[in-house]
PyMOL Python script that loads the backbone (N, CA, C, O; Angstrom):
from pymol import cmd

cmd.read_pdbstr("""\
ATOM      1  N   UNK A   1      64.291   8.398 -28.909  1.00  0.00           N
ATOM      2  CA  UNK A   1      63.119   9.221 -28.675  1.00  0.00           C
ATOM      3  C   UNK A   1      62.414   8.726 -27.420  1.00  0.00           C
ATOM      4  O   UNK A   1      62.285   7.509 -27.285  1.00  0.00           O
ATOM      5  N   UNK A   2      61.957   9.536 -26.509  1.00  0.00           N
ATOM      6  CA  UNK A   2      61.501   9.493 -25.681  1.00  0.00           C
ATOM      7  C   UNK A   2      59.753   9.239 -25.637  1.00  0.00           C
ATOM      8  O   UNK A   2      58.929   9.779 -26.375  1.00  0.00           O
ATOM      9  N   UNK A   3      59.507   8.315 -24.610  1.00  0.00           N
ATOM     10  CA  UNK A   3      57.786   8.046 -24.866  1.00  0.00           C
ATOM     11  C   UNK A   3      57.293   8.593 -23.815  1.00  0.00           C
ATOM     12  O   UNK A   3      57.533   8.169 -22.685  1.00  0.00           O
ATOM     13  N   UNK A   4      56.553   9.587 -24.058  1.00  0.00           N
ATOM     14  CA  UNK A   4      56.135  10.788 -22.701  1.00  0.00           C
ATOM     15  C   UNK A   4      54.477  10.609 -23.083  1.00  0.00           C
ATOM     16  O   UNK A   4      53.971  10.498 -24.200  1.00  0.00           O
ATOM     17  N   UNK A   5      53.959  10.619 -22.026  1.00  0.00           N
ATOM     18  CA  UNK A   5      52.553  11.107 -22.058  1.00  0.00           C
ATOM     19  C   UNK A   5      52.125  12.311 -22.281  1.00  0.00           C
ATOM     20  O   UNK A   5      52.911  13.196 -21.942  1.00  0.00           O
ATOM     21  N   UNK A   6      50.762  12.767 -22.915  1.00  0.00           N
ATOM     22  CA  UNK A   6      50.242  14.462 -22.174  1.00  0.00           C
ATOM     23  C   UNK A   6      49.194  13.798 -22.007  1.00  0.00           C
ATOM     24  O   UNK A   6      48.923  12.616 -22.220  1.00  0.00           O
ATOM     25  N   UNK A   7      48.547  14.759 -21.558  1.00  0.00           N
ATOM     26  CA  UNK A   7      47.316  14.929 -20.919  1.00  0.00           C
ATOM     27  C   UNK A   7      46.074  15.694 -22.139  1.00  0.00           C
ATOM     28  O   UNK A   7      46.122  16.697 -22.851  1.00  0.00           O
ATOM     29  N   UNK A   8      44.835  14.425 -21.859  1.00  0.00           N
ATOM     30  CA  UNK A   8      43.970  14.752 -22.900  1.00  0.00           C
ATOM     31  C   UNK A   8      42.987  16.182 -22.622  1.00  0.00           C
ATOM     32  O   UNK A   8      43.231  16.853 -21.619  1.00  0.00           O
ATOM     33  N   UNK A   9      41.917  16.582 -23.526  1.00  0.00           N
ATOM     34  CA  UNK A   9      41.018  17.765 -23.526  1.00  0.00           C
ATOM     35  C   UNK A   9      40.572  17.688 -22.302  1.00  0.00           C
ATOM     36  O   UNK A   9      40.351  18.815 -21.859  1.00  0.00           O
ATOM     37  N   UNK A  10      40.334  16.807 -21.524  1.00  0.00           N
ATOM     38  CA  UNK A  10      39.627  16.595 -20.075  1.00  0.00           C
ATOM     39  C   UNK A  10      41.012  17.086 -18.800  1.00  0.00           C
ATOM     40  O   UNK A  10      40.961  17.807 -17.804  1.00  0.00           O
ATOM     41  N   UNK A  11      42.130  16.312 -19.421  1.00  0.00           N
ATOM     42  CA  UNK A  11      42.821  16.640 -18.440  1.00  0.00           C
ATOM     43  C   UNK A  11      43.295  18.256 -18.431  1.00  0.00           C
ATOM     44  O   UNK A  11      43.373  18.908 -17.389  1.00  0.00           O
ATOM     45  N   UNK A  12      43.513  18.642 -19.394  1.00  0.00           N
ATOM     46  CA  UNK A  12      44.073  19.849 -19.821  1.00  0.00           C
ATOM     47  C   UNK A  12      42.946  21.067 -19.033  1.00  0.00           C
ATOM     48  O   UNK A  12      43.175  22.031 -18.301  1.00  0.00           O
ATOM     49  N   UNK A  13      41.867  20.569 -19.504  1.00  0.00           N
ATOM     50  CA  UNK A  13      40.744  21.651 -18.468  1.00  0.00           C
ATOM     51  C   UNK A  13      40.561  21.475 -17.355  1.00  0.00           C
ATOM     52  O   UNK A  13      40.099  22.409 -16.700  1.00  0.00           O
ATOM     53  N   UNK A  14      40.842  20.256 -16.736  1.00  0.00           N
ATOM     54  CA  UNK A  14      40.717  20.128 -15.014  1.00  0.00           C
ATOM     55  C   UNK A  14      41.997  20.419 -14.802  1.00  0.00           C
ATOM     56  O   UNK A  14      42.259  20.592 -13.612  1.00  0.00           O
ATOM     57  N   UNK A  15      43.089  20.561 -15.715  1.00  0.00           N
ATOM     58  CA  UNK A  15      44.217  21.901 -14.879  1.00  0.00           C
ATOM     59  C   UNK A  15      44.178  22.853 -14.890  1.00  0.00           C
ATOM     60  O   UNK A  15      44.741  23.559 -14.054  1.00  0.00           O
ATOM     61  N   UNK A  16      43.369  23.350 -16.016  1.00  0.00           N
ATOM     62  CA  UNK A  16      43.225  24.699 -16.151  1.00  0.00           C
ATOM     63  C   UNK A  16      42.228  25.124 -15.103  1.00  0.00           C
ATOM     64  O   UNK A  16      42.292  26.236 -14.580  1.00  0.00           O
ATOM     65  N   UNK A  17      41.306  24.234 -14.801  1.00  0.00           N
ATOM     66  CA  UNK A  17      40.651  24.863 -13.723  1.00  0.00           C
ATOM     67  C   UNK A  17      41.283  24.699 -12.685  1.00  0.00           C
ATOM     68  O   UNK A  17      41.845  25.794 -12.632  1.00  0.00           O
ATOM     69  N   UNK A  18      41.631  24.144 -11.788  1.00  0.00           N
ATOM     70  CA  UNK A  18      42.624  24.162 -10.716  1.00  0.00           C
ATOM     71  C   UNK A  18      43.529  25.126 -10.199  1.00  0.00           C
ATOM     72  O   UNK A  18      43.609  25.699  -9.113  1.00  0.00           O
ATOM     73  N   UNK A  19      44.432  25.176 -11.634  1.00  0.00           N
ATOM     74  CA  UNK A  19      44.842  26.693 -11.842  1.00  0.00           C
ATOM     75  C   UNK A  19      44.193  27.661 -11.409  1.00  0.00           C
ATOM     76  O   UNK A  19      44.460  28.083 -10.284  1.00  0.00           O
ATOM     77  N   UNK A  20      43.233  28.227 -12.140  1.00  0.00           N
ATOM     78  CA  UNK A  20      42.323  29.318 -11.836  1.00  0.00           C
ATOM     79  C   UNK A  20      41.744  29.450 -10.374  1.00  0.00           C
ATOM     80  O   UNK A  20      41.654  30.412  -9.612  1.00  0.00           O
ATOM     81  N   UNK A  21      41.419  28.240 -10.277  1.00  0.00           N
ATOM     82  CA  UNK A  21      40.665  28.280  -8.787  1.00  0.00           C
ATOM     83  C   UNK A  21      41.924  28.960  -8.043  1.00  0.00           C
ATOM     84  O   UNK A  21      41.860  30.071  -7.517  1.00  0.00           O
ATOM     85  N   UNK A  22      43.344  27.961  -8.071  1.00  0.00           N
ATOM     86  CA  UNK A  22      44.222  28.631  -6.752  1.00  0.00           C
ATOM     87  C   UNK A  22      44.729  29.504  -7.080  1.00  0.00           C
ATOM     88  O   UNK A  22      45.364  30.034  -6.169  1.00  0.00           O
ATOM     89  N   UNK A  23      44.775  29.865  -7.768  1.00  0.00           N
ATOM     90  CA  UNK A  23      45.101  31.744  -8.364  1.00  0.00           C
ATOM     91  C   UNK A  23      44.208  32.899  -7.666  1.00  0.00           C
ATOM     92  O   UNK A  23      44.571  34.056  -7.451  1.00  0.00           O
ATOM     93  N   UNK A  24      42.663  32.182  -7.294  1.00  0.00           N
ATOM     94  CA  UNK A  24      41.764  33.003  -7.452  1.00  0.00           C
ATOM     95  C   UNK A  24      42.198  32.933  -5.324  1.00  0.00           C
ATOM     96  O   UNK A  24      42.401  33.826  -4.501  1.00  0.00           O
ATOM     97  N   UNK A  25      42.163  31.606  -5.237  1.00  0.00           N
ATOM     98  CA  UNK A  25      42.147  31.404  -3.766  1.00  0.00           C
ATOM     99  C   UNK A  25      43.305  32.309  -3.260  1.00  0.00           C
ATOM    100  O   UNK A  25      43.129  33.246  -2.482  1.00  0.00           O
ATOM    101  N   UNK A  26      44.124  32.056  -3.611  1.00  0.00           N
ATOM    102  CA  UNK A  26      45.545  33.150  -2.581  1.00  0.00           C
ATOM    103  C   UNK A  26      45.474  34.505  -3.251  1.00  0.00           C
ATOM    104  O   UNK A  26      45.447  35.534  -2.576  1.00  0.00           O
ATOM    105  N   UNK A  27      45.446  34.514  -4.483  1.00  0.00           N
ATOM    106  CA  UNK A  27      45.581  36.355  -4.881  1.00  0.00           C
ATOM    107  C   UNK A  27      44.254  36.988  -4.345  1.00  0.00           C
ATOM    108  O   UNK A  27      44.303  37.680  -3.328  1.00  0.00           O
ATOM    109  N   UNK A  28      43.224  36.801  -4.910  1.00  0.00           N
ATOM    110  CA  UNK A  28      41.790  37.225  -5.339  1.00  0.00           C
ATOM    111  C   UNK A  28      41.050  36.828  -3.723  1.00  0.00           C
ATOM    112  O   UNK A  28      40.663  37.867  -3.188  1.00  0.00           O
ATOM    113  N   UNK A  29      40.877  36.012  -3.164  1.00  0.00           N
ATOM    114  CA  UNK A  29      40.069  35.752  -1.833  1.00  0.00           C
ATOM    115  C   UNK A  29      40.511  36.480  -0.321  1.00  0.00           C
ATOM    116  O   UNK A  29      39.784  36.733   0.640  1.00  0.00           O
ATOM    117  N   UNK A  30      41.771  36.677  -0.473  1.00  0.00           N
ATOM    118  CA  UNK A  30      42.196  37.380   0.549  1.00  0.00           C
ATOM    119  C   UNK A  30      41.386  38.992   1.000  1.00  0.00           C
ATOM    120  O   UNK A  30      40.653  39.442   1.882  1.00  0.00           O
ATOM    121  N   UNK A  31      42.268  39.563  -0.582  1.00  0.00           N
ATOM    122  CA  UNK A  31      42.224  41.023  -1.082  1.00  0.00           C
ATOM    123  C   UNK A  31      40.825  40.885  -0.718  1.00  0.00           C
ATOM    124  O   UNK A  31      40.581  41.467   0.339  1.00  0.00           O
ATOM    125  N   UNK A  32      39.586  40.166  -1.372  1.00  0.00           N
ATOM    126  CA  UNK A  32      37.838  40.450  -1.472  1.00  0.00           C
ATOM    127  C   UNK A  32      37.285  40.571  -0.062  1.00  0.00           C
ATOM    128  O   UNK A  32      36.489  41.462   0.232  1.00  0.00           O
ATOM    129  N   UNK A  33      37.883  39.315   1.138  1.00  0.00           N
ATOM    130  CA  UNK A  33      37.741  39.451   1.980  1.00  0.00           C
ATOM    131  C   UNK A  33      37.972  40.785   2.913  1.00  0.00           C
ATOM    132  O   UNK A  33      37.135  41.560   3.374  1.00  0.00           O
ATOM    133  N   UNK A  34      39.011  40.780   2.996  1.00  0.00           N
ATOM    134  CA  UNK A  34      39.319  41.982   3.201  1.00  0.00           C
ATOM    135  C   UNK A  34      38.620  43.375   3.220  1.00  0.00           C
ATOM    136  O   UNK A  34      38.484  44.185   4.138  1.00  0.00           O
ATOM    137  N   UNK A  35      38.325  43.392   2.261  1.00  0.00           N
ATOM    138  CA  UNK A  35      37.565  44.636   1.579  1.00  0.00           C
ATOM    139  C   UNK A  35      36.208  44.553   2.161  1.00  0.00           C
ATOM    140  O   UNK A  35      35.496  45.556   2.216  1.00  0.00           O
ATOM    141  N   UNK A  36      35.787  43.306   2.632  1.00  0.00           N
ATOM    142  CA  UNK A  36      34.487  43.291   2.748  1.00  0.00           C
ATOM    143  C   UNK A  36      34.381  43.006   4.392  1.00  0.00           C
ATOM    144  O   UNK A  36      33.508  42.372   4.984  1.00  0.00           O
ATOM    145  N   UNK A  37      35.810  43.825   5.051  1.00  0.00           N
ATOM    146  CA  UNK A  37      36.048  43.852   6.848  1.00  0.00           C
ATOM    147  C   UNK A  37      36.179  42.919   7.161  1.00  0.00           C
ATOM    148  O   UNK A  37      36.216  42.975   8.390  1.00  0.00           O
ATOM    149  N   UNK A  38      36.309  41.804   6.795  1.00  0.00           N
ATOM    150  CA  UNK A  38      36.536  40.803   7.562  1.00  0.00           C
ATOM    151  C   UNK A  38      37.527  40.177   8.941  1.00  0.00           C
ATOM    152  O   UNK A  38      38.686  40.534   8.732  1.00  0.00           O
ATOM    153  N   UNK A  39      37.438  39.470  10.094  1.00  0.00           N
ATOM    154  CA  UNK A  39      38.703  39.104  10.536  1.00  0.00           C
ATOM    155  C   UNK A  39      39.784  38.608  10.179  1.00  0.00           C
ATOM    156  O   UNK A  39      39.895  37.871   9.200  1.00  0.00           O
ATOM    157  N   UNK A  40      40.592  38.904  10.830  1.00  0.00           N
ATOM    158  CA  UNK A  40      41.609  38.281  10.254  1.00  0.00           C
ATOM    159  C   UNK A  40      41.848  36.451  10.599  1.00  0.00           C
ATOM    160  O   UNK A  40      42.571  35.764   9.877  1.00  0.00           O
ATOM    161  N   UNK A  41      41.297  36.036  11.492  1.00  0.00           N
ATOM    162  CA  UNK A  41      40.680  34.840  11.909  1.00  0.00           C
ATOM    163  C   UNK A  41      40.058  34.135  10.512  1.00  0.00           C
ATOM    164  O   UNK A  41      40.449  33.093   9.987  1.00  0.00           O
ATOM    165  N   UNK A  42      39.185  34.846  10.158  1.00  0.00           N
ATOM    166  CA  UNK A  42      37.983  34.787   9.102  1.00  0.00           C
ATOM    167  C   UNK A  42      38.845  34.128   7.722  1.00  0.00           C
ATOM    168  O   UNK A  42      38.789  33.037   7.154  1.00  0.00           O
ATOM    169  N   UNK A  43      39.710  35.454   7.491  1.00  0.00           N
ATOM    170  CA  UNK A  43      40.142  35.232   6.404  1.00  0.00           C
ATOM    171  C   UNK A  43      41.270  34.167   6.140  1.00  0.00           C
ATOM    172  O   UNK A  43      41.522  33.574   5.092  1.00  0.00           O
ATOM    173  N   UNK A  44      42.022  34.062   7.652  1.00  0.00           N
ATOM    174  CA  UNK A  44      42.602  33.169   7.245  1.00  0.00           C
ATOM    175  C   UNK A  44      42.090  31.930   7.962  1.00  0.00           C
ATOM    176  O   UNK A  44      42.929  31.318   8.623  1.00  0.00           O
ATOM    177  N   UNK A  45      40.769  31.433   7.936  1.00  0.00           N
ATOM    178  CA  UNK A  45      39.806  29.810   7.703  1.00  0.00           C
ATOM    179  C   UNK A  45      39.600  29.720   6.551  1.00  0.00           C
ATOM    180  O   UNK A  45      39.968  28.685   5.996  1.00  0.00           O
ATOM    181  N   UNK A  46      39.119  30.481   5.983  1.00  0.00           N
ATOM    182  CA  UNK A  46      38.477  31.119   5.008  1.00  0.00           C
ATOM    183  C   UNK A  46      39.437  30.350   3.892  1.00  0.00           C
ATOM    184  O   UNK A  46      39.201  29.295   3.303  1.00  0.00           O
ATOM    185  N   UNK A  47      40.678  31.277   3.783  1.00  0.00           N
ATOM    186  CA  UNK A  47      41.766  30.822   2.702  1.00  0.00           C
ATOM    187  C   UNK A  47      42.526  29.158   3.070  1.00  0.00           C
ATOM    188  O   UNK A  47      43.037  28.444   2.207  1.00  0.00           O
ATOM    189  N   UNK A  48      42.458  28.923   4.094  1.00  0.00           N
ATOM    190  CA  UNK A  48      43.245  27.918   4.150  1.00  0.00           C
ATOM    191  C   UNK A  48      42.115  26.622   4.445  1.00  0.00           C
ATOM    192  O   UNK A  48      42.564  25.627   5.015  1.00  0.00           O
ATOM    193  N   UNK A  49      40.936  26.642   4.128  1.00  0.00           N
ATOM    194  CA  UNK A  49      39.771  25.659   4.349  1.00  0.00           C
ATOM    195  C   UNK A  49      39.734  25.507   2.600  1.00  0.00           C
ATOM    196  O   UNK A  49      40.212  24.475   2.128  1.00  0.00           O
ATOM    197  N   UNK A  50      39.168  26.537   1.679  1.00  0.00           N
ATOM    198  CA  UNK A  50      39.582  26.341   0.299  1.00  0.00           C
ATOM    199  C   UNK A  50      40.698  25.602  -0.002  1.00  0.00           C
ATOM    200  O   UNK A  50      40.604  24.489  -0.520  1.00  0.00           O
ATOM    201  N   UNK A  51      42.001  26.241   0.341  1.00  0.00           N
ATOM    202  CA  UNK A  51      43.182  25.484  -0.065  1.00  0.00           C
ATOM    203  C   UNK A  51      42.929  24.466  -0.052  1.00  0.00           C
ATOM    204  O   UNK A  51      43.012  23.836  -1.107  1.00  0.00           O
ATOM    205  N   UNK A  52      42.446  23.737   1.305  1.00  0.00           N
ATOM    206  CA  UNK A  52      42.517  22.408   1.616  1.00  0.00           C
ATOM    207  C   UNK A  52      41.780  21.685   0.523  1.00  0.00           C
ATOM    208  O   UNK A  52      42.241  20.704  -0.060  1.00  0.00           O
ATOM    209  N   UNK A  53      40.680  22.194   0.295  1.00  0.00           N
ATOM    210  CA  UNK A  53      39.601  21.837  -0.529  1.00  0.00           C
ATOM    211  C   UNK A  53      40.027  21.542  -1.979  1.00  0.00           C
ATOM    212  O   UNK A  53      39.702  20.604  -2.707  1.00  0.00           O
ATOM    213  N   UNK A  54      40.909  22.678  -2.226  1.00  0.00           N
ATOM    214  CA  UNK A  54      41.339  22.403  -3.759  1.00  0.00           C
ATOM    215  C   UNK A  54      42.546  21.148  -3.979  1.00  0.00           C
ATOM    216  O   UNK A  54      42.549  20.274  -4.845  1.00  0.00           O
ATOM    217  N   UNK A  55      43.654  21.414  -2.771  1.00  0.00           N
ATOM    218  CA  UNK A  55      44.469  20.398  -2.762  1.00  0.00           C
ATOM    219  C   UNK A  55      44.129  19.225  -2.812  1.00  0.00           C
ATOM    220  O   UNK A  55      44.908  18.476  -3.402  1.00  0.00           O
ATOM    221  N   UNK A  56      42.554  18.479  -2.085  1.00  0.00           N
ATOM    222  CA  UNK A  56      41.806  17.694  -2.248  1.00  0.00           C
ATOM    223  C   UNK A  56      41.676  16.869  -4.182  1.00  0.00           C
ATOM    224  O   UNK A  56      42.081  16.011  -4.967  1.00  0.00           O
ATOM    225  N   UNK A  57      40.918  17.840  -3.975  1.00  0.00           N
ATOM    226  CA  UNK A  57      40.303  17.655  -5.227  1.00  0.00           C
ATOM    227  C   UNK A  57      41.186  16.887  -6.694  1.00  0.00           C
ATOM    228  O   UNK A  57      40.912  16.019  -7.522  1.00  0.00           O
ATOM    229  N   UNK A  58      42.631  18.009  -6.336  1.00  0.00           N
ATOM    230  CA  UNK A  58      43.619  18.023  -7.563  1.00  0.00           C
ATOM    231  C   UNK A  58      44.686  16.864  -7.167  1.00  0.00           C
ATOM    232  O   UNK A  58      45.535  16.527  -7.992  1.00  0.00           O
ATOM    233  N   UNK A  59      44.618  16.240  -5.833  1.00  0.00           N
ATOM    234  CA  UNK A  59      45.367  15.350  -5.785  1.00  0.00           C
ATOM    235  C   UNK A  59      43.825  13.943  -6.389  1.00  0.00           C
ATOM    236  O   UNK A  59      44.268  13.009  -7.057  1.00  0.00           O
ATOM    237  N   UNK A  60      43.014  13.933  -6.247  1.00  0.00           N
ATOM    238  CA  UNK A  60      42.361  13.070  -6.664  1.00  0.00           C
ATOM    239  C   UNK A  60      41.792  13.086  -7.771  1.00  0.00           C
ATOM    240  O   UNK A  60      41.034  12.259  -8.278  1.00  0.00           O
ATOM    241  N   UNK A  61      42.334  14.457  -8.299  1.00  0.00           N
ATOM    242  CA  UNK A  61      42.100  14.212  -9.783  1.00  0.00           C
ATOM    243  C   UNK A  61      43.224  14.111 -10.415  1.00  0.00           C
ATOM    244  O   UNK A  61      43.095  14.537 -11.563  1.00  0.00           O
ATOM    245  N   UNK A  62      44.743  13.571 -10.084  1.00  0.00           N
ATOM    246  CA  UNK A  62      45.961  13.270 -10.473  1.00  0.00           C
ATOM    247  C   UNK A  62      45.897  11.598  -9.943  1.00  0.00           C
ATOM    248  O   UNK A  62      46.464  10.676 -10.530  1.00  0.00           O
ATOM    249  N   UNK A  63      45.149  11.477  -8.821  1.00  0.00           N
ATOM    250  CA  UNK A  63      45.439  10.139  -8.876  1.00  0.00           C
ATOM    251  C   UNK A  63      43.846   9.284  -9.620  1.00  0.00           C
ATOM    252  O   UNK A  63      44.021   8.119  -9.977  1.00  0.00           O
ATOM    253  N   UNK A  64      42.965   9.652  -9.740  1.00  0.00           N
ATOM    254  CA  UNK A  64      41.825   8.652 -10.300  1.00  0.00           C
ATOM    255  C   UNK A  64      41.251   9.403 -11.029  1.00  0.00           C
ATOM    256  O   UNK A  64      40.076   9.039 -11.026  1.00  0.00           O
ATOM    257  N   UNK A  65      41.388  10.355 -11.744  1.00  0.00           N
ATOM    258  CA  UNK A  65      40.997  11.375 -12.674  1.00  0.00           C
ATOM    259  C   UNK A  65      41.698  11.301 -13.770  1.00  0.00           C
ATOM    260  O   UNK A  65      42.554  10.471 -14.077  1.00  0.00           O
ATOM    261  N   UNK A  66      41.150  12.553 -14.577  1.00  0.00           N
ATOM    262  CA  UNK A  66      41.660  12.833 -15.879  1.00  0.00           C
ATOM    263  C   UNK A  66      43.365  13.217 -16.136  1.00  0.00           C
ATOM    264  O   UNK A  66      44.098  13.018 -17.105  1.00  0.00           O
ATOM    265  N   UNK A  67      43.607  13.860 -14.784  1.00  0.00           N
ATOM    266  CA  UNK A  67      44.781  14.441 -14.874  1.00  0.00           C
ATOM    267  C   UNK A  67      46.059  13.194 -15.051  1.00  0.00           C
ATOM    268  O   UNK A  67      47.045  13.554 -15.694  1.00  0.00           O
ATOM    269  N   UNK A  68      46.051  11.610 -14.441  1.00  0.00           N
ATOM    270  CA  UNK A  68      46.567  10.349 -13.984  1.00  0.00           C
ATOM    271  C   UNK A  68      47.007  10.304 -16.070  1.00  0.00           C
ATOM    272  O   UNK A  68      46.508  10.211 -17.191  1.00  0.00           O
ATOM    273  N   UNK A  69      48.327  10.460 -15.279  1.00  0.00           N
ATOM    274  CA  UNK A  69      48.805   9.768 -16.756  1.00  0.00           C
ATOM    275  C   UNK A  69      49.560   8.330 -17.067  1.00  0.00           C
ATOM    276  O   UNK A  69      50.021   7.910 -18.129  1.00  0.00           O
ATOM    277  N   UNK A  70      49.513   7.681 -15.646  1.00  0.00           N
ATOM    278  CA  UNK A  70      49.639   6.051 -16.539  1.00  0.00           C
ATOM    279  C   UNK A  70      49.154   5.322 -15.969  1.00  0.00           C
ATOM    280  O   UNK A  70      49.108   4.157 -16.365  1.00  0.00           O
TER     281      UNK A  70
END
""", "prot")
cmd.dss("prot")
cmd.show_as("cartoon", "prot")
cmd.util.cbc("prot")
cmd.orient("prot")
């Protein structure tokens, strides 16, 4: 038998949010922008300044966060 970790109630929701966020960032932020005339300059700072932001976040919450499983 194998000795595997999961991830506790804390970790499980700071993926789930993460999730959501970059779901929201590439599907959902483009399309809104868009709609609301934006450049295309705009939109893509816009999307790829978030990205950065989230990639941030979720690598430091895999390494000194909830998400760090050993």
């Amino acid at each position: 038998m194998t000795n595997t970790q999961s991830l506790g109630l804390a970790g499980q929701l700071t993926l789930a949010f993460f999730l959501a966020a970059i779901f929201l960032d590439i599907a959902i932020l483009p399309y809104y922008l868009y709609m609301d005339f934006a450049t295309d300059a705009t939109v893509y700072t816009a999307v790829s300044g978030t990205t950065a932001v989230l990639a941030v976040g979720l690598w430091l919450a895999t390494t000194f966060g909830p998400l760090k499983t050993r």
